[in-house]
C-alpha positions as CSV (number, residue, x, y, z in Angstrom):
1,X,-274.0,-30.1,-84.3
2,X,-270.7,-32.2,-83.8
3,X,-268.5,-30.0,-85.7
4,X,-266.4,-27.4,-84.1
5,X,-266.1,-25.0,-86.7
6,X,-263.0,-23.3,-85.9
7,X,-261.4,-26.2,-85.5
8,X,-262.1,-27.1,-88.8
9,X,-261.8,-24.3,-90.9
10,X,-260.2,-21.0,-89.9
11,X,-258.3,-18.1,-91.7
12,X,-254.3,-19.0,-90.9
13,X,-251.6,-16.7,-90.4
14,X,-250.3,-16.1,-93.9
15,X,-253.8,-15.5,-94.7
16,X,-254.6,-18.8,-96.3
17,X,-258.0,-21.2,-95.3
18,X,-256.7,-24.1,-93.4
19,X,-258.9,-27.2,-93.5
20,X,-258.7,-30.0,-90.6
21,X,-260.6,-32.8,-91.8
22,X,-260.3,-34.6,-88.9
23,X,-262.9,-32.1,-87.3
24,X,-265.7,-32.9,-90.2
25,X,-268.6,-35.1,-89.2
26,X,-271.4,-36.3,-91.4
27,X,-275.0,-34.3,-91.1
28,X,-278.3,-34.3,-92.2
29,X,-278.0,-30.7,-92.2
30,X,-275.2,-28.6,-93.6
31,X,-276.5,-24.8,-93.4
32,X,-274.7,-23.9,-90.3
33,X,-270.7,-25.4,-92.4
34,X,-272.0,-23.5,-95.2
35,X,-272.3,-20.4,-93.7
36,X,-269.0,-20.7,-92.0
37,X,-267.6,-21.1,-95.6
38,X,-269.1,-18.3,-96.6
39,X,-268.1,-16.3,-93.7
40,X,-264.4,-17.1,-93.9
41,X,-264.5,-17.1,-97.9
42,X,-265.6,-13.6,-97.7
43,X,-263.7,-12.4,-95.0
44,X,-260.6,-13.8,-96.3
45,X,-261.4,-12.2,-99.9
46,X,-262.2,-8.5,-98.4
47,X,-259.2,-9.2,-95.8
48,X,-256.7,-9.7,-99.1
49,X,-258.1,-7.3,-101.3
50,X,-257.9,-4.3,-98.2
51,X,-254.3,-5.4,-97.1
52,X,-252.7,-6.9,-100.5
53,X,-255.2,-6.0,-103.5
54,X,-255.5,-9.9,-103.9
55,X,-259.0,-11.1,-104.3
56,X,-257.3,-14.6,-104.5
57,X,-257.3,-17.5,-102.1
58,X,-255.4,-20.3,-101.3
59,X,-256.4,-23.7,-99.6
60,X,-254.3,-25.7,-97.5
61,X,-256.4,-29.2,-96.5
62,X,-255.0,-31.8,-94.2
63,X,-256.6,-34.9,-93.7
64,X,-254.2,-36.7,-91.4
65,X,-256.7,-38.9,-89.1
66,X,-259.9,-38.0,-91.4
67,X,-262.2,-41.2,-91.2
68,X,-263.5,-42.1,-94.3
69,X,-267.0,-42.8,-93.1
70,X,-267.6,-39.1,-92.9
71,X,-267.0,-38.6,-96.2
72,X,-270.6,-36.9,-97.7
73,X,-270.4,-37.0,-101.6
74,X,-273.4,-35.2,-101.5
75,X,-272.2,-32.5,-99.8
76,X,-268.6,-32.3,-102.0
77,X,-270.6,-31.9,-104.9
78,X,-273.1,-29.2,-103.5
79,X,-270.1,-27.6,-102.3
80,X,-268.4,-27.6,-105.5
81,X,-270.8,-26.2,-107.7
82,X,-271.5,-23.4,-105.1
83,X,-268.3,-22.6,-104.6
84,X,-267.4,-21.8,-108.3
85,X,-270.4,-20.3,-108.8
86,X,-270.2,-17.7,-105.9
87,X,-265.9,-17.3,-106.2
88,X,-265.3,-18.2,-109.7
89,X,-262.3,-16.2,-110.2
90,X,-261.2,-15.8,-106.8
91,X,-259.5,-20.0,-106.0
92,X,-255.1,-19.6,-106.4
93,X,-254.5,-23.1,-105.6
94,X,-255.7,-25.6,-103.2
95,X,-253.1,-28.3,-101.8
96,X,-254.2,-31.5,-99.6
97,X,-252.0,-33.1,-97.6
98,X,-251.8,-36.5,-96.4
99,X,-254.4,-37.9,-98.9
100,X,-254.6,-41.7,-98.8
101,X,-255.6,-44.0,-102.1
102,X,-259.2,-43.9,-100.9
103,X,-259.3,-40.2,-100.9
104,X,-257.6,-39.5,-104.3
105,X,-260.1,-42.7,-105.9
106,X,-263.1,-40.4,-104.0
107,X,-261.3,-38.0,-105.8
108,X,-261.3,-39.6,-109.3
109,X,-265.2,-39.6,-108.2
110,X,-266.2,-36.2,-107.9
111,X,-263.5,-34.9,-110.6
112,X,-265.6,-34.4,-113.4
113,X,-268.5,-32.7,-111.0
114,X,-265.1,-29.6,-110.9
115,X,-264.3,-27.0,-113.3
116,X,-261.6,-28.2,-116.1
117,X,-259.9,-25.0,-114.8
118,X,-260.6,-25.4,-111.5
119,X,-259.1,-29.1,-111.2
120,X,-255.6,-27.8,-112.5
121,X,-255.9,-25.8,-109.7
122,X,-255.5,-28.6,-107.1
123,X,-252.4,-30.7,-106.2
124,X,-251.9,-33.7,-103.7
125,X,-249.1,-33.3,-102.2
126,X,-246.3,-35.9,-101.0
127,X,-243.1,-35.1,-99.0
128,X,-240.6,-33.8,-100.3
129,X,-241.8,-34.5,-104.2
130,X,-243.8,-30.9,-104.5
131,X,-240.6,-28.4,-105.5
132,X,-241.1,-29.4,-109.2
133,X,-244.6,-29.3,-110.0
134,X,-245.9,-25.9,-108.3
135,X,-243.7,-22.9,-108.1
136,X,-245.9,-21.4,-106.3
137,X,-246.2,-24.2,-103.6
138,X,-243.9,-23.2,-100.5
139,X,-243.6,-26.4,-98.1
140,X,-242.4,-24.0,-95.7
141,X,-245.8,-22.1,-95.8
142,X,-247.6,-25.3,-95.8
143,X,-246.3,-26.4,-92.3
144,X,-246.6,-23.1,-90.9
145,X,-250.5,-23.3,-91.7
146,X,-250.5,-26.7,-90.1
147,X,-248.4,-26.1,-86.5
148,X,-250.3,-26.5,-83.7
């Protein structure tokens, strides 16, 4: 397997899932990333509800230097459906950073394959334009999730 899973997605600090795309390559075979989902989906979830009685997460995605050629829509998809079928009530927000036109037209792809609630649930985000549409959305938070 190419993937270094904890390079790619780990449980940060502020007890968010942080997502490196940059460390995703293409397989034949996906059982091992799912079960690292799982793992840190669930370990997040019991994590939150022990310290903060918060069964909800929040994912921060950065896909500086991903390579579109690992894109696997396949995979999205699966992913998708399993992942609001397992969590359904459990996704706050997930915001990507550094999302190029490719990525949001990939996007505009697998959008109807997501939840109609689910999808207002997700925001690209741009420098310094993100104040206004997300209250939530602390750009503070976000680039303490991504310091190396």
């Amino acid at each position: 397997m190419d993937i270094d899973l904890d390079s790619f997605m780990f449980i940060d600090k502020l007890y968010n899932i942080a997502v490196y795309t940059k460390h995703f390559k293409k397989q034949k075979n996906y059982d091992i990333v799912i079960n690292h989902i799982y793992k840190l989906t669930d370990e997040l979830i019991k994590i939150k509800t022990e310290k903060f009685n918060d069964k909800t997460i929040t994912v921060y995605i950065d896909l500086k230097d991903y390579k579109i050629r690992e894109v696997d829509y396949d995979f999205m998809k699966q992913m998708i459906k399993v992942l609001q079928e397992k969590y359904p009530d459990n996704l706050n927000h997930i915001y990507i950073k550094n999302a190029t036109f490719v990525i949001k037209g990939i996007y505009a792809i697998i959008r109807p394959f997501i939840d109609k609630v689910t999808r207002k649930k997700i925001f690209f985000l741009k420098k310094g334009k993100n104040k206004d549409k997300d209250k939530s959305f602390n750009e503070e938070d976000l680039n303490k999730v991504f310091e190396n």
